[in-house]
C-alpha positions in Angstrom: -4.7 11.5 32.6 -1.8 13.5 30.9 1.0 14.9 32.1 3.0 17.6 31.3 6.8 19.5 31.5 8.3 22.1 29.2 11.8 22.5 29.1 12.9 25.9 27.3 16.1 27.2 25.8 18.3 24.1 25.9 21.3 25.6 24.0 21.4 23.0 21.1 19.8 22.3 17.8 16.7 21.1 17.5 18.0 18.5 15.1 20.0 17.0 17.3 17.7 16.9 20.4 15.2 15.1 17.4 17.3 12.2 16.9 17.4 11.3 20.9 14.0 12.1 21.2 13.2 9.3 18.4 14.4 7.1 20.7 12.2 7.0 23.4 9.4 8.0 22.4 6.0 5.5 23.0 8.5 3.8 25.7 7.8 3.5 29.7 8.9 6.3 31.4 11.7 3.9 33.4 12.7 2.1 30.6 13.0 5.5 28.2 15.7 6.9 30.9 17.2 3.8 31.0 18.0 4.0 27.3 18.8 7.8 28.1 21.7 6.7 30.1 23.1 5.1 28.1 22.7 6.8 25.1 26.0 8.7 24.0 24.6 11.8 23.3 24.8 14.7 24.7 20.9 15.9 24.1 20.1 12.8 26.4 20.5 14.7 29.2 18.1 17.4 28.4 15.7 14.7 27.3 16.1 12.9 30.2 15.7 15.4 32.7 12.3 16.8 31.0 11.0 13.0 31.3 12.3 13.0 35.0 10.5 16.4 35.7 7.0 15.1 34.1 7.4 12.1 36.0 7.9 13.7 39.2 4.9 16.1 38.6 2.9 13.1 38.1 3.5 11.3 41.2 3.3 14.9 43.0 0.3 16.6 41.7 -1.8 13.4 40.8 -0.3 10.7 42.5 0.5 8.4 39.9 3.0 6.1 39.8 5.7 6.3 37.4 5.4 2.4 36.7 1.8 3.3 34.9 4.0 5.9 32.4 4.6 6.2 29.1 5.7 8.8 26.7 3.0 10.0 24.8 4.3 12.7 23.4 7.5 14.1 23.0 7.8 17.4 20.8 11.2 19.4 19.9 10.7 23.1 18.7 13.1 25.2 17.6 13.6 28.3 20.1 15.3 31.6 19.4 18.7 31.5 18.0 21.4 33.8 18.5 23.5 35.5 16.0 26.5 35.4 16.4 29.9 36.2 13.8 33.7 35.7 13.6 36.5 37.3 11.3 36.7 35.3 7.9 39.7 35.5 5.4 39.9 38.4 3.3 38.3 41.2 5.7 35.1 39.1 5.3 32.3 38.2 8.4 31.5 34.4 9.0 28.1 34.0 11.0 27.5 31.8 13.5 24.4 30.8 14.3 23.8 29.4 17.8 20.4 27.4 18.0 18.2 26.2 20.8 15.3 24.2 21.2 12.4 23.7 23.5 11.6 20.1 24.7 7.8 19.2 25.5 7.0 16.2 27.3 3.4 14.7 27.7 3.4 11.3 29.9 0.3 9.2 30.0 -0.7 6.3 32.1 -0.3 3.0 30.3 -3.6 2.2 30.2 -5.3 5.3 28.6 -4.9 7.1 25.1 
């Protein structure tokens, strides 16, 4: 059984959310926000809180304990980004480009896939 939560335009690169998401990915669902927590990044606590929302639909909607959890899948796209600008020397414009990214999470129980 597979689980799912999306979580939408988080205001930061997707390149960025990528390297937590590396982390924790194929781990237990406790141990994965365990490493979260302590993880000095500030994508952590998107990541986290997508993991804590598919777990939480799990143990809702199917009742599964989070304990038979792992993260299957965890899949950063890049959302819309917004464009942005700021004076630059010599009458020129400097963009800026302010990214976001969608997080997917997809939890299984331990012993399928």
């Amino acid at each position: 059984m597979e689980v799912r939560a999306v979580s939408k335009y988080i205001r930061m690169s997707a390149q960025k959310v990528r390297l937590v998401a590396d982390l924790v990915r194929g781990q237990d669902v406790e141990e994965a926000l365990t490493v979260l927590r302590f993880t000095n990044k500030a994508a952590a606590g998107p990541v986290s809180k997508a993991i804590a929302s598919a777990a939480a639909n799990a143990e809702e909607n199917l009742g599964i304990s989070r304990d038979a959890l792992y993260v299957a899948e965890l899949m950063i796209d890049e959302g819309p980004t917004l464009r942005r600008g700021r004076a630059g020397a010599r009458g020129r414009y400097k963009p800026l480009l302010k990214r976001s990214s969608h997080i997917t999470v997809v939890l299984a129980e331990r012993g399928q896939a």
